[in-house]
PDB file of N, CA, C, O and CB in Angstrom:
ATOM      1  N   UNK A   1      56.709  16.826   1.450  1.00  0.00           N
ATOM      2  CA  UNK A   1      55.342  16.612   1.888  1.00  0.00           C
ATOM      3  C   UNK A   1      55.202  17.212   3.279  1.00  0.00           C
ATOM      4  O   UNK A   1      55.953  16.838   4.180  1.00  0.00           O
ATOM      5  CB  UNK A   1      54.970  15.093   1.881  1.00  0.00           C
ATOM      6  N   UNK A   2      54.089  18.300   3.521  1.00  0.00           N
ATOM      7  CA  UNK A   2      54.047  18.496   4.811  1.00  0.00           C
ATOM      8  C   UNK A   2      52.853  17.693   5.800  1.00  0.00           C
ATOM      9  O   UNK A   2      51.839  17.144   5.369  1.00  0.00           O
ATOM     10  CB  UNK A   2      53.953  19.916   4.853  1.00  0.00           C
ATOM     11  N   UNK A   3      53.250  17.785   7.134  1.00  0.00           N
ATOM     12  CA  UNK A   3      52.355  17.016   8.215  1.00  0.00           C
ATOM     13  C   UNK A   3      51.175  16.934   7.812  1.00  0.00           C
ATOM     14  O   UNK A   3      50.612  15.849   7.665  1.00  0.00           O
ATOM     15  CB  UNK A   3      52.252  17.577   9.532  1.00  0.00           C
ATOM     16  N   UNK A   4      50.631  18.059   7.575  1.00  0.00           N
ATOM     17  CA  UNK A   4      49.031  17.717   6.816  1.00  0.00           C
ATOM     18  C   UNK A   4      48.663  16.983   5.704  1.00  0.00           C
ATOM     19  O   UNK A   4      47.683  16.239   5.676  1.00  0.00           O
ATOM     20  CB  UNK A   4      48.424  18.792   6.377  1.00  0.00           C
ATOM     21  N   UNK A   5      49.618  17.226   4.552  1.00  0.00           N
ATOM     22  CA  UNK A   5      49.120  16.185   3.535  1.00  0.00           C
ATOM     23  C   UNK A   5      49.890  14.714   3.863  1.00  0.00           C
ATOM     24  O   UNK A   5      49.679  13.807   3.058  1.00  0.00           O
ATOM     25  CB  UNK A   5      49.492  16.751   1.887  1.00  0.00           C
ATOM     26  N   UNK A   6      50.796  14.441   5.043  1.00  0.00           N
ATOM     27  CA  UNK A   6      50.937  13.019   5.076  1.00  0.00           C
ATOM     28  C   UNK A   6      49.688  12.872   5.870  1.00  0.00           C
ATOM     29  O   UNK A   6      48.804  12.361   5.182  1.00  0.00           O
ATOM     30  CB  UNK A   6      52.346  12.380   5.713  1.00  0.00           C
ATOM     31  N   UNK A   7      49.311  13.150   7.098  1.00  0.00           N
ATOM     32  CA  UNK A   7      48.252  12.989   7.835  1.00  0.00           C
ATOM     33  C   UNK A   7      47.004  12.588   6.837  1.00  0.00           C
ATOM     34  O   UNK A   7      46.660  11.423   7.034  1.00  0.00           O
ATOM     35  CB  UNK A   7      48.059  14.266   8.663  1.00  0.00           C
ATOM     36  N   UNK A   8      46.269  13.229   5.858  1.00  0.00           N
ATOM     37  CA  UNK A   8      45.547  13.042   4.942  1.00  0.00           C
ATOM     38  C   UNK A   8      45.940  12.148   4.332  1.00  0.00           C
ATOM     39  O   UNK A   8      45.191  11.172   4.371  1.00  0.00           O
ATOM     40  CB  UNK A   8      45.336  13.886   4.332  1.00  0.00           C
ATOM     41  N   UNK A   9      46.950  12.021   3.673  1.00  0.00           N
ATOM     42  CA  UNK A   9      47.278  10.845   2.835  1.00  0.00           C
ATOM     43  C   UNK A   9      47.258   9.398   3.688  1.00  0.00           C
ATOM     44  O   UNK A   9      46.754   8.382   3.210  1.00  0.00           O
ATOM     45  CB  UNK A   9      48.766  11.112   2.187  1.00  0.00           C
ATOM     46  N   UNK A  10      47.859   9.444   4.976  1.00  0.00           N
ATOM     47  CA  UNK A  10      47.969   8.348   5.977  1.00  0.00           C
ATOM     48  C   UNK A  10      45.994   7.622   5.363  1.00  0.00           C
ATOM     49  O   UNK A  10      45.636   6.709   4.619  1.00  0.00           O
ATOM     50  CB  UNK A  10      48.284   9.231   8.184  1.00  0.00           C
ATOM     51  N   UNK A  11      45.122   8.854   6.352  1.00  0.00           N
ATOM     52  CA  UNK A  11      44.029   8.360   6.324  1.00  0.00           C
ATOM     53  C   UNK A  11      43.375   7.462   5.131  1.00  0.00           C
ATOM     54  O   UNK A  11      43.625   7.828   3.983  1.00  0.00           O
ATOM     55  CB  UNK A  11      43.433   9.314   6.568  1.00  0.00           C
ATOM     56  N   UNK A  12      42.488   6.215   5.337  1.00  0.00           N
ATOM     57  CA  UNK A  12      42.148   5.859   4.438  1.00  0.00           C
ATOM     58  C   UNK A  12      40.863   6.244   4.287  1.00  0.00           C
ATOM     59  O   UNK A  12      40.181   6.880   5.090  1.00  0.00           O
ATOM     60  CB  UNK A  12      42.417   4.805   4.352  1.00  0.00           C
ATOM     61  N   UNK A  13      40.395   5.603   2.637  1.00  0.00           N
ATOM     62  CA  UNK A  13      39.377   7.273   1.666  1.00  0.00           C
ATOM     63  C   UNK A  13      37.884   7.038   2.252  1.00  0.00           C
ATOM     64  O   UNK A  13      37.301   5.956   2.319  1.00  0.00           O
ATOM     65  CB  UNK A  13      39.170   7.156  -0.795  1.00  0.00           C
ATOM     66  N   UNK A  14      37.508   8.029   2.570  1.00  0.00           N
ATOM     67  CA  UNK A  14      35.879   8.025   3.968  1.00  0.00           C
ATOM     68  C   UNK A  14      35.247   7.343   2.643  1.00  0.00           C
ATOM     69  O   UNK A  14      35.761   7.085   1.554  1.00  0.00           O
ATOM     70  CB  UNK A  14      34.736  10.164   4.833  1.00  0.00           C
ATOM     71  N   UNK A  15      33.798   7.129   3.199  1.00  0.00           N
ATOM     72  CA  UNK A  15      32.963   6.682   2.195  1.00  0.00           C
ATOM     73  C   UNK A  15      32.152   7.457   0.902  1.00  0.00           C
ATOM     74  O   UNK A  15      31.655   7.069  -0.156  1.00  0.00           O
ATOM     75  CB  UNK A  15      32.137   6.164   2.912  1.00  0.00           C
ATOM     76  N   UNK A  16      32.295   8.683   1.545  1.00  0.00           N
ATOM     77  CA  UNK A  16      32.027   9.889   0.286  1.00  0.00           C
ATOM     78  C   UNK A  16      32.564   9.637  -0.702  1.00  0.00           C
ATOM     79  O   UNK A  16      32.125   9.376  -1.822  1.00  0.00           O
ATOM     80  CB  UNK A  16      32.465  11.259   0.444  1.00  0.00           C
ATOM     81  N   UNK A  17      34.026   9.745  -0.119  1.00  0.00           N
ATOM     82  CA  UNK A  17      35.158   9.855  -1.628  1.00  0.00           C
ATOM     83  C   UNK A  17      35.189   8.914  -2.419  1.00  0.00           C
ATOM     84  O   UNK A  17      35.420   9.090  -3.616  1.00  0.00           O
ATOM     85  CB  UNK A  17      36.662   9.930  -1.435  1.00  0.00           C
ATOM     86  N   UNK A  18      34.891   7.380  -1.727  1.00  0.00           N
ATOM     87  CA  UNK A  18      34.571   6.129  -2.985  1.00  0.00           C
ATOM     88  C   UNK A  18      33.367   6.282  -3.482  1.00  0.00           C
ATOM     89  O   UNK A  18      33.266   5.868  -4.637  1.00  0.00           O
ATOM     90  CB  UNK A  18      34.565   4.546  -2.524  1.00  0.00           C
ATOM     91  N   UNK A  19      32.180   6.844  -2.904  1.00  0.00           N
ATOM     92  CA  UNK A  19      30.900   7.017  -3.637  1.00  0.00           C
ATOM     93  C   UNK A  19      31.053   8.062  -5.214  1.00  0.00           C
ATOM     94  O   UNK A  19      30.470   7.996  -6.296  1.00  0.00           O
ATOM     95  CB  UNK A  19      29.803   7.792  -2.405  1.00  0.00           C
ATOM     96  N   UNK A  20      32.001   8.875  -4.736  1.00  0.00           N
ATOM     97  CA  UNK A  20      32.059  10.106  -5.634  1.00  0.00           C
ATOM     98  C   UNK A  20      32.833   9.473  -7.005  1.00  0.00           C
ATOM     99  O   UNK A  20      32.507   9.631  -8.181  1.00  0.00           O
ATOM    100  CB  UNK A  20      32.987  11.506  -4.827  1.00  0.00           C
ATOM    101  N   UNK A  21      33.823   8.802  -6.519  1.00  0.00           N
ATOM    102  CA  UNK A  21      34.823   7.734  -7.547  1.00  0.00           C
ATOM    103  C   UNK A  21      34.019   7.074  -8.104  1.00  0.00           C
ATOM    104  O   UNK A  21      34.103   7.230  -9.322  1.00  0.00           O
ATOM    105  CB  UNK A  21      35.876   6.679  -6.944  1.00  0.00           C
ATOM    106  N   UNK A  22      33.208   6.348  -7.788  1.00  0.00           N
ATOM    107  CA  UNK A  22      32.546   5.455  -8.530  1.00  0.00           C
ATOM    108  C   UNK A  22      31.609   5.915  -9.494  1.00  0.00           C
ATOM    109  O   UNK A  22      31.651   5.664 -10.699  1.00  0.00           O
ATOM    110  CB  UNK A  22      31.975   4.666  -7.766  1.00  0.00           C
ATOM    111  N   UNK A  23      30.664   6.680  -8.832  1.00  0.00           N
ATOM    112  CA  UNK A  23      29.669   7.558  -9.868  1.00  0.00           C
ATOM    113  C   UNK A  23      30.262   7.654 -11.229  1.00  0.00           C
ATOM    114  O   UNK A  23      29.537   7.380 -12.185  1.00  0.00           O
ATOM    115  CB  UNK A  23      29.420   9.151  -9.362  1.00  0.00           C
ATOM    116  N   UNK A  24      31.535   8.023 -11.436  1.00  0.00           N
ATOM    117  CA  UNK A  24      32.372   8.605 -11.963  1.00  0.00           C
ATOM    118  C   UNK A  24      32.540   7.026 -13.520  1.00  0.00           C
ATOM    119  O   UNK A  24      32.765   7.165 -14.722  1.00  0.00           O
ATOM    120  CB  UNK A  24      33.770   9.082 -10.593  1.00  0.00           C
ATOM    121  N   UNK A  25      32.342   5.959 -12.840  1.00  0.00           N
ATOM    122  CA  UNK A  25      33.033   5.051 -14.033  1.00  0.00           C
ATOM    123  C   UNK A  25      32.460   4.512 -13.881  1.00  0.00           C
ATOM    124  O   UNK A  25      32.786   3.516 -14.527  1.00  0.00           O
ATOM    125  CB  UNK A  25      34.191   4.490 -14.272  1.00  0.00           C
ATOM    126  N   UNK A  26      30.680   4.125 -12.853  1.00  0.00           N
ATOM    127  CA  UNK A  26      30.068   3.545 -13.036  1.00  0.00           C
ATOM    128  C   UNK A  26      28.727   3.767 -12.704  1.00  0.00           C
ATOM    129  O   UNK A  26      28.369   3.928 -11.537  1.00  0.00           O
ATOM    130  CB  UNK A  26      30.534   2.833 -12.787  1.00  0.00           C
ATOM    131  N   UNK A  27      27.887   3.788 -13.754  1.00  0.00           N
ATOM    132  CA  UNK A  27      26.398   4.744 -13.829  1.00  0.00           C
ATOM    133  C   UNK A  27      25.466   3.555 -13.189  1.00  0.00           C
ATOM    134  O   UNK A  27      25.222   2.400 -13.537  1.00  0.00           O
ATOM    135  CB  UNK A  27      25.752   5.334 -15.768  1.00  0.00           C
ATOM    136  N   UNK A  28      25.045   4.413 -12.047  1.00  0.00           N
ATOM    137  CA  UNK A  28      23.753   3.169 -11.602  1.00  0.00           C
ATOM    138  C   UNK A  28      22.170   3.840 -12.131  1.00  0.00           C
ATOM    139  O   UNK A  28      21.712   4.983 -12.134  1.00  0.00           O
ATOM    140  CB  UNK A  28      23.667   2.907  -9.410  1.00  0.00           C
ATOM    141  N   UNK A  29      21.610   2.435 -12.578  1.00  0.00           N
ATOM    142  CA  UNK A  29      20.206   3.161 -13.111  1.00  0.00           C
ATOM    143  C   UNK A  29      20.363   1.872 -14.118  1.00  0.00           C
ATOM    144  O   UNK A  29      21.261   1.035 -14.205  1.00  0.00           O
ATOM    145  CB  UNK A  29      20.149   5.144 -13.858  1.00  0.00           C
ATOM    146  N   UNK A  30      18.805   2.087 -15.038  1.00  0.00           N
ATOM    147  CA  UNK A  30      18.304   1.175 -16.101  1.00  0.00           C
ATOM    148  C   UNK A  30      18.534   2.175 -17.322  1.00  0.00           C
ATOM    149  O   UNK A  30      17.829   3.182 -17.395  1.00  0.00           O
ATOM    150  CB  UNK A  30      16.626   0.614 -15.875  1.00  0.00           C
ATOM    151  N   UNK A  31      19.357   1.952 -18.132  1.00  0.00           N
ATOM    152  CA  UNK A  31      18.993   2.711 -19.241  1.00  0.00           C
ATOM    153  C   UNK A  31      18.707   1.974 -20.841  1.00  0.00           C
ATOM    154  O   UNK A  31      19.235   0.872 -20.987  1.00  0.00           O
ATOM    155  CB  UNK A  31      20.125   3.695 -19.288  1.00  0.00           C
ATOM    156  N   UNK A  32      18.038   2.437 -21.834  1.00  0.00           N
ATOM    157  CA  UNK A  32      17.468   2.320 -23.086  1.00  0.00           C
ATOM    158  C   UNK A  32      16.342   1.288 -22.987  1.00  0.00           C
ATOM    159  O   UNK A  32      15.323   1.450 -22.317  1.00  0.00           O
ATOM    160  CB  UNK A  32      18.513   1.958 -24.116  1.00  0.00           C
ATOM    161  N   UNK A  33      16.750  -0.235 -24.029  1.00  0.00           N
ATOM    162  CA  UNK A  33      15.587  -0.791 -24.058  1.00  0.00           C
ATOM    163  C   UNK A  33      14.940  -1.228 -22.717  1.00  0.00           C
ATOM    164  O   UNK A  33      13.735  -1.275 -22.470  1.00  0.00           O
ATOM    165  CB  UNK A  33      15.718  -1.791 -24.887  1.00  0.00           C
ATOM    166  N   UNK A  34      16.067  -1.565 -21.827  1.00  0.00           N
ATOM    167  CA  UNK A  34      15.819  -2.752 -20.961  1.00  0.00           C
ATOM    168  C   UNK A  34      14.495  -1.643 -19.749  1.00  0.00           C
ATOM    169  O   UNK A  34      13.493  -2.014 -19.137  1.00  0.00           O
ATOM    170  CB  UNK A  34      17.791  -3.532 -20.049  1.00  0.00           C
ATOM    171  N   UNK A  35      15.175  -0.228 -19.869  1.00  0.00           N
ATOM    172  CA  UNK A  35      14.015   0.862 -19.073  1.00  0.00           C
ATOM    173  C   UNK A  35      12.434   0.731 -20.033  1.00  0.00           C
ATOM    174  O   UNK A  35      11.330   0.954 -19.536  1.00  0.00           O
ATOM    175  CB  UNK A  35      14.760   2.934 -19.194  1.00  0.00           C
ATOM    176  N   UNK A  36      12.641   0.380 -21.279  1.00  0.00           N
ATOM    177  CA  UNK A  36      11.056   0.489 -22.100  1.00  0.00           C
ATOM    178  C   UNK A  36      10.319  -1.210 -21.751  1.00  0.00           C
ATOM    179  O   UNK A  36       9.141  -1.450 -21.489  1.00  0.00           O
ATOM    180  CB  UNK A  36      11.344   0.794 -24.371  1.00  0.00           C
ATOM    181  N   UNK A  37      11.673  -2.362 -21.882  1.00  0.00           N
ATOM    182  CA  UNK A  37      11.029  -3.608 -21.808  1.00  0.00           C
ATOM    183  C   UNK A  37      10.456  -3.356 -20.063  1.00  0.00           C
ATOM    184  O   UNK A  37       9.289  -3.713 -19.903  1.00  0.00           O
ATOM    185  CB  UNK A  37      12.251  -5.083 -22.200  1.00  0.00           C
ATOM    186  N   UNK A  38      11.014  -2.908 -19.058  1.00  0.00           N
ATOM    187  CA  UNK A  38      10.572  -2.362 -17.458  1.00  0.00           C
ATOM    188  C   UNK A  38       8.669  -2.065 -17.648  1.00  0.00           C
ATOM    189  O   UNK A  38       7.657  -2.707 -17.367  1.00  0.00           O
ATOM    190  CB  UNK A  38      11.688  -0.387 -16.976  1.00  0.00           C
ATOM    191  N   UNK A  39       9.031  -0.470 -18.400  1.00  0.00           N
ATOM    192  CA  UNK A  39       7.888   0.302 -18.267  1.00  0.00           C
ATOM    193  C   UNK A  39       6.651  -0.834 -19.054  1.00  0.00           C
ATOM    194  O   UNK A  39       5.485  -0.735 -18.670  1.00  0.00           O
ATOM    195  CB  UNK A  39       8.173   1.976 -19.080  1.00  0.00           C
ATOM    196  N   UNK A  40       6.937  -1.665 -19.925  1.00  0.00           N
ATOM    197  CA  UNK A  40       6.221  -2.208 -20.719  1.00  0.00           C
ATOM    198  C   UNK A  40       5.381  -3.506 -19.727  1.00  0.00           C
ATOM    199  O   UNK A  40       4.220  -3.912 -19.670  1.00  0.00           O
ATOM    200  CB  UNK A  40       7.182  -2.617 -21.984  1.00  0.00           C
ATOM    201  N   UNK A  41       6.798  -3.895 -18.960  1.00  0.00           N
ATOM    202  CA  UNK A  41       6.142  -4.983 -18.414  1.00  0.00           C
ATOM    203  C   UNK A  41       5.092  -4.626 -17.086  1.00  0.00           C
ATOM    204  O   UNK A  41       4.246  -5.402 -16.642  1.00  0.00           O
ATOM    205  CB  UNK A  41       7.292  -5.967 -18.019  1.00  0.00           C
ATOM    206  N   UNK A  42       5.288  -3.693 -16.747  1.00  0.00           N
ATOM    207  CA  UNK A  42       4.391  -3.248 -15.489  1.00  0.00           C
ATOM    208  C   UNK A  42       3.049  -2.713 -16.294  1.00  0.00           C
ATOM    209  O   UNK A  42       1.953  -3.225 -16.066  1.00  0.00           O
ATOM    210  CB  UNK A  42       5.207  -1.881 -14.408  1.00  0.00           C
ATOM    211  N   UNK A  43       3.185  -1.850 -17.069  1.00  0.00           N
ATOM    212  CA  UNK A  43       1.640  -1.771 -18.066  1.00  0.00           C
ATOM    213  C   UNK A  43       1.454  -2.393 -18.368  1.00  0.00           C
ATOM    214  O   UNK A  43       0.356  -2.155 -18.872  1.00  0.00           O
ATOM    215  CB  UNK A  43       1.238  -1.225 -19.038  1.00  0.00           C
ATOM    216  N   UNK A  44       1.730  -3.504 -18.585  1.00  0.00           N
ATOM    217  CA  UNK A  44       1.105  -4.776 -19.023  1.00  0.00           C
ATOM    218  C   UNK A  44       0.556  -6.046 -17.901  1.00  0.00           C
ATOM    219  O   UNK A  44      -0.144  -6.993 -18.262  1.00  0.00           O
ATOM    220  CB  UNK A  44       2.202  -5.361 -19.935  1.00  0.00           C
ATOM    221  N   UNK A  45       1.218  -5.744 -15.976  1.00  0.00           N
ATOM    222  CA  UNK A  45       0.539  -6.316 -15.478  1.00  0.00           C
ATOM    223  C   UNK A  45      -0.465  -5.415 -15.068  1.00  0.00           C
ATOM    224  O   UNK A  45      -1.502  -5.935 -14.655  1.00  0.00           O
ATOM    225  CB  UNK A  45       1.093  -6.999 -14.727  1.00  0.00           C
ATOM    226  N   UNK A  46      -0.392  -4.067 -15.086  1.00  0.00           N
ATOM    227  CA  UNK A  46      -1.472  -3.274 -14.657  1.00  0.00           C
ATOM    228  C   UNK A  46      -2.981  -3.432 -15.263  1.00  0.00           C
ATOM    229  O   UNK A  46      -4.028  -3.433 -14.615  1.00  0.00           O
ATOM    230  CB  UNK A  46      -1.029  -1.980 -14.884  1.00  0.00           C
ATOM    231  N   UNK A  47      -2.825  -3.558 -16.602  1.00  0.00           N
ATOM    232  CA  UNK A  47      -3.720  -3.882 -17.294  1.00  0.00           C
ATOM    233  C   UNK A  47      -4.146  -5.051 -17.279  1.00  0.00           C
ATOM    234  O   UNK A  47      -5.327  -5.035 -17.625  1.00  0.00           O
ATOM    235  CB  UNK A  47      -3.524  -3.614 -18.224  1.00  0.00           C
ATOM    236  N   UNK A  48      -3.684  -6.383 -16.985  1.00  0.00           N
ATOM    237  CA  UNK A  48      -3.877  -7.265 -16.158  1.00  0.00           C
ATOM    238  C   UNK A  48      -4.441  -7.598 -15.585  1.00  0.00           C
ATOM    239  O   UNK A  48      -5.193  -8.529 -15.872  1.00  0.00           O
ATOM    240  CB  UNK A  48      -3.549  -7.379 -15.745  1.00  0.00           C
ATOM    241  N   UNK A  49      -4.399  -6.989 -14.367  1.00  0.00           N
ATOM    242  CA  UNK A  49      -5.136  -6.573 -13.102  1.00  0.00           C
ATOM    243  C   UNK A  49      -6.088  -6.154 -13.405  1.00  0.00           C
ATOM    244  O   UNK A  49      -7.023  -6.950 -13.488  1.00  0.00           O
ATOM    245  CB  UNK A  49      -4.658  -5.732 -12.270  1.00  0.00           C
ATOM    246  N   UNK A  50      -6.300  -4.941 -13.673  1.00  0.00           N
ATOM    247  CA  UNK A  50      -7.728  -4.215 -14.122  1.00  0.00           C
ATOM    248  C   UNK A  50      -8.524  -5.126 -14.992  1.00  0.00           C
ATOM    249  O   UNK A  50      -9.687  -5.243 -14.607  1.00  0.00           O
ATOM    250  CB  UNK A  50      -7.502  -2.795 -15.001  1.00  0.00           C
ATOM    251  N   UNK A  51      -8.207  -5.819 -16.087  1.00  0.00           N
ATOM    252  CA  UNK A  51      -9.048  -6.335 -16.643  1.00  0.00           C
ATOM    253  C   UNK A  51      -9.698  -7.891 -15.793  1.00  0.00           C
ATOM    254  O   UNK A  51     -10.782  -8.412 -16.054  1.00  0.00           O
ATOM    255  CB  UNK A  51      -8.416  -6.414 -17.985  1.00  0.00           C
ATOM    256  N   UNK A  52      -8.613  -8.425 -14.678  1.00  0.00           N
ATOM    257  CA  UNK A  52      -9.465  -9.009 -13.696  1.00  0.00           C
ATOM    258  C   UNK A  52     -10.141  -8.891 -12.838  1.00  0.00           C
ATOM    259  O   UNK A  52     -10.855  -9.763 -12.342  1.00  0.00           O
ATOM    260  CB  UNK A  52      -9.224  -9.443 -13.313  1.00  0.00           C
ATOM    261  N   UNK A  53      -9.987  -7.354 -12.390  1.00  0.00           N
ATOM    262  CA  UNK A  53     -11.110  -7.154 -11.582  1.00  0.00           C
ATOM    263  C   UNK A  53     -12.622  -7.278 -12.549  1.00  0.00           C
ATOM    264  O   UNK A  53     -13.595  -8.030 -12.495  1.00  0.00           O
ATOM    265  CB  UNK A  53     -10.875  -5.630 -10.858  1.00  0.00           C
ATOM    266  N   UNK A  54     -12.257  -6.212 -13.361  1.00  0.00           N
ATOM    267  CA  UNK A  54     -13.505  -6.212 -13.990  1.00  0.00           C
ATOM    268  C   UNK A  54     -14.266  -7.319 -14.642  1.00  0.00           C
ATOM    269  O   UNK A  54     -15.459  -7.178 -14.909  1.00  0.00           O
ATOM    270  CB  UNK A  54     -13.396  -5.418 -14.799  1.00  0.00           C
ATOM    271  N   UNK A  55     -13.468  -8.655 -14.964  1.00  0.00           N
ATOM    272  CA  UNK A  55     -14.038  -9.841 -15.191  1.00  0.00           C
ATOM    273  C   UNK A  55     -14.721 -10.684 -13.921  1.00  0.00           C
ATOM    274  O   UNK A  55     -15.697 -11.413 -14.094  1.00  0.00           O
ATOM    275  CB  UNK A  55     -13.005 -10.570 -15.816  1.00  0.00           C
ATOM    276  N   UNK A  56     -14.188 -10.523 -12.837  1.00  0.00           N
ATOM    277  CA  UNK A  56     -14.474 -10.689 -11.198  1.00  0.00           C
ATOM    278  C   UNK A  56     -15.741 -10.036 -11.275  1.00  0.00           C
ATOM    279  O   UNK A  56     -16.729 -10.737 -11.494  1.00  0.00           O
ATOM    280  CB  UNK A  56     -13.334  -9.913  -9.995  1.00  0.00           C
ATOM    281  N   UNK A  57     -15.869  -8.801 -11.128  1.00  0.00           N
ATOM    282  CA  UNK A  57     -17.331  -8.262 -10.939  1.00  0.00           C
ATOM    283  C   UNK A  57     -18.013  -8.433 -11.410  1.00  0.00           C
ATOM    284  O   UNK A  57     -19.156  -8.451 -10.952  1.00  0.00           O
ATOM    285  CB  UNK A  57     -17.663  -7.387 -10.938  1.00  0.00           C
ATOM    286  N   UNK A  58     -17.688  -8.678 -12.703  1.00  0.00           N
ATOM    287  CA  UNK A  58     -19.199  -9.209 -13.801  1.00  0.00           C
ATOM    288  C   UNK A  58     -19.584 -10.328 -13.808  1.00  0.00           C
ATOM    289  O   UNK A  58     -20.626 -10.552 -14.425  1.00  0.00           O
ATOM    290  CB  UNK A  58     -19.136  -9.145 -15.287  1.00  0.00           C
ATOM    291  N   UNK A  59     -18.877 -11.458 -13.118  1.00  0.00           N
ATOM    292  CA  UNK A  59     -19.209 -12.949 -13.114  1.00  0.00           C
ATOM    293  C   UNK A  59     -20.211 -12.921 -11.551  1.00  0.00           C
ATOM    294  O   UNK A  59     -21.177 -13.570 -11.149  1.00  0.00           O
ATOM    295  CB  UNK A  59     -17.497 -14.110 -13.081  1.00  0.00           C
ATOM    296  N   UNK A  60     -19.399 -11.843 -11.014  1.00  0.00           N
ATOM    297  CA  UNK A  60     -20.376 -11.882  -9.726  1.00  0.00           C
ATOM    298  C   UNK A  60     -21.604 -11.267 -10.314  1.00  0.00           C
ATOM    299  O   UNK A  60     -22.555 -12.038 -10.181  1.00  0.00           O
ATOM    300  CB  UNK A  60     -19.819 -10.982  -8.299  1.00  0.00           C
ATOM    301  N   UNK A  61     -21.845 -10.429 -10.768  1.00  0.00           N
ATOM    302  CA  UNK A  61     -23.089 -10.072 -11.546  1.00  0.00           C
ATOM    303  C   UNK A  61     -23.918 -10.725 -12.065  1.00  0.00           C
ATOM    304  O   UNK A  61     -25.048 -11.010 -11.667  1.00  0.00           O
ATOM    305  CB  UNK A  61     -22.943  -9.516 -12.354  1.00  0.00           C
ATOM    306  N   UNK A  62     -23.255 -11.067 -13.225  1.00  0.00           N
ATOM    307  CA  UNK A  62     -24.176 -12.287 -13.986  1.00  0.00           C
ATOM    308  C   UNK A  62     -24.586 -13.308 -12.870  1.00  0.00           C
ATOM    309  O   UNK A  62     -25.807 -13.425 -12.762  1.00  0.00           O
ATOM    310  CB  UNK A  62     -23.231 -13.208 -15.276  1.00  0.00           C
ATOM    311  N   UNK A  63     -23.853 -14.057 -12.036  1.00  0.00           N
ATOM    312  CA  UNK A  63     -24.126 -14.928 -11.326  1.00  0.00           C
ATOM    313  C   UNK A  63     -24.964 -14.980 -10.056  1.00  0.00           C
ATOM    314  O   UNK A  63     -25.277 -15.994  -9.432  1.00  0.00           O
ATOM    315  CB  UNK A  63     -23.204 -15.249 -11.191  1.00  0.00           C
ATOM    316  N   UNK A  64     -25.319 -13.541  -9.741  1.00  0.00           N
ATOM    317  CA  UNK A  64     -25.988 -13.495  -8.979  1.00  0.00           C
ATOM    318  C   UNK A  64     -25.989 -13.791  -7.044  1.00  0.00           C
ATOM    319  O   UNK A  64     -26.756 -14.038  -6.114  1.00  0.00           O
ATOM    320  CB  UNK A  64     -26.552 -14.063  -9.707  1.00  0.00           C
ATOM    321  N   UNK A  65     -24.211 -13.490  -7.424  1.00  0.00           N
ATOM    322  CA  UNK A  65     -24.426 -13.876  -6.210  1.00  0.00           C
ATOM    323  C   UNK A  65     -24.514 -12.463  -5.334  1.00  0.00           C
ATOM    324  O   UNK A  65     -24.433 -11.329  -5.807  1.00  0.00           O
ATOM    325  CB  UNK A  65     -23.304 -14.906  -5.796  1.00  0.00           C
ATOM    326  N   UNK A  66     -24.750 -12.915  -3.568  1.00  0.00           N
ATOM    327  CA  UNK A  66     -25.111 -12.202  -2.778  1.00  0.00           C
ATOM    328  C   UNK A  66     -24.703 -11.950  -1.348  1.00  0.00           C
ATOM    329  O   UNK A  66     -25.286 -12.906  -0.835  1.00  0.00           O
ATOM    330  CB  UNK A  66     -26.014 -12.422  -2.879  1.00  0.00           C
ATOM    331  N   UNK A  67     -24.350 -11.582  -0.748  1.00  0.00           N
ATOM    332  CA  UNK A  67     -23.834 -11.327   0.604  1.00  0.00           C
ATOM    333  C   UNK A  67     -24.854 -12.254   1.690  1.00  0.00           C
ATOM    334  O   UNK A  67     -24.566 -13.125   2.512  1.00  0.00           O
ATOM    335  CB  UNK A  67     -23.882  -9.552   0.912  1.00  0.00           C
ATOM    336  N   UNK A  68     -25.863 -11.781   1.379  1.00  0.00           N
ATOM    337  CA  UNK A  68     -26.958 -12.289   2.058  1.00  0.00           C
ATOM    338  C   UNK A  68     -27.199 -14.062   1.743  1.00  0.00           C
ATOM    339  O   UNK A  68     -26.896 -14.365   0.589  1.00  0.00           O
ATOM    340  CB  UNK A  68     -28.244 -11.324   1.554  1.00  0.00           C
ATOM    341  N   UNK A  69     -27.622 -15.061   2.490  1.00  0.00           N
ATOM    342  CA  UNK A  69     -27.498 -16.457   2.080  1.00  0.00           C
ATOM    343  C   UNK A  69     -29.207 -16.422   2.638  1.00  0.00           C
ATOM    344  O   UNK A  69     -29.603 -15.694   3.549  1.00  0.00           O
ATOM    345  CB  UNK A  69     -26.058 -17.637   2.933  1.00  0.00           C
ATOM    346  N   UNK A  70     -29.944 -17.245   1.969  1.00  0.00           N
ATOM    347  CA  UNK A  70     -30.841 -17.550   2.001  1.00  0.00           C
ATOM    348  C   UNK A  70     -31.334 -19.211   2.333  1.00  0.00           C
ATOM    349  O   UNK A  70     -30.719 -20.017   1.634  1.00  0.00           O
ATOM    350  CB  UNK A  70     -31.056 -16.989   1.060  1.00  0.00           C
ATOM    351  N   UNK A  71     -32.268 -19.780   3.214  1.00  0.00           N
ATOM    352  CA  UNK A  71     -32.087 -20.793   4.094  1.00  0.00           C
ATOM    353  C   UNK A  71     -32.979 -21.482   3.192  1.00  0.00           C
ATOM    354  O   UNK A  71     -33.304 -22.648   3.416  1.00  0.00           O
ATOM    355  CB  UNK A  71     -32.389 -20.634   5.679  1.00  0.00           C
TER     356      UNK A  71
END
């Protein structure tokens, strides 16, 4: 073994080299159903939402109410 590869070997592994190792045997991310049950559940509060606003505005509509207060 020469000075350089004990020197290297001495050192312990920077944080690159465990990032790079790992990638390697362990995949980060959502994958198959659990990414569709994800996408499903956010379109489904989105739509949610939207359909409360739009129930919000129309009750204010129908109901008549007004910014303005009258004495």
């Amino acid at each position: 073994m020469t000075q350089e590869q004990y020197i290297l070997a001495a050192q312990p592994n920077t944080l690159s080299q465990r990032v790079h190792q790992g990638a390697q045997a362990y995949p980060v991310g959502i994958y198959g159903w659990r990414k569709r049950c994800l996408y499903f559940f956010i379109l489904l509060l989105l739509v949610t939402m939207i359909v409360n606003l739009a129930l919000t505005i129309w009750i204010l509509k129908v109901m008549n109410f007004t910014v303005v207060s009258y004495p």
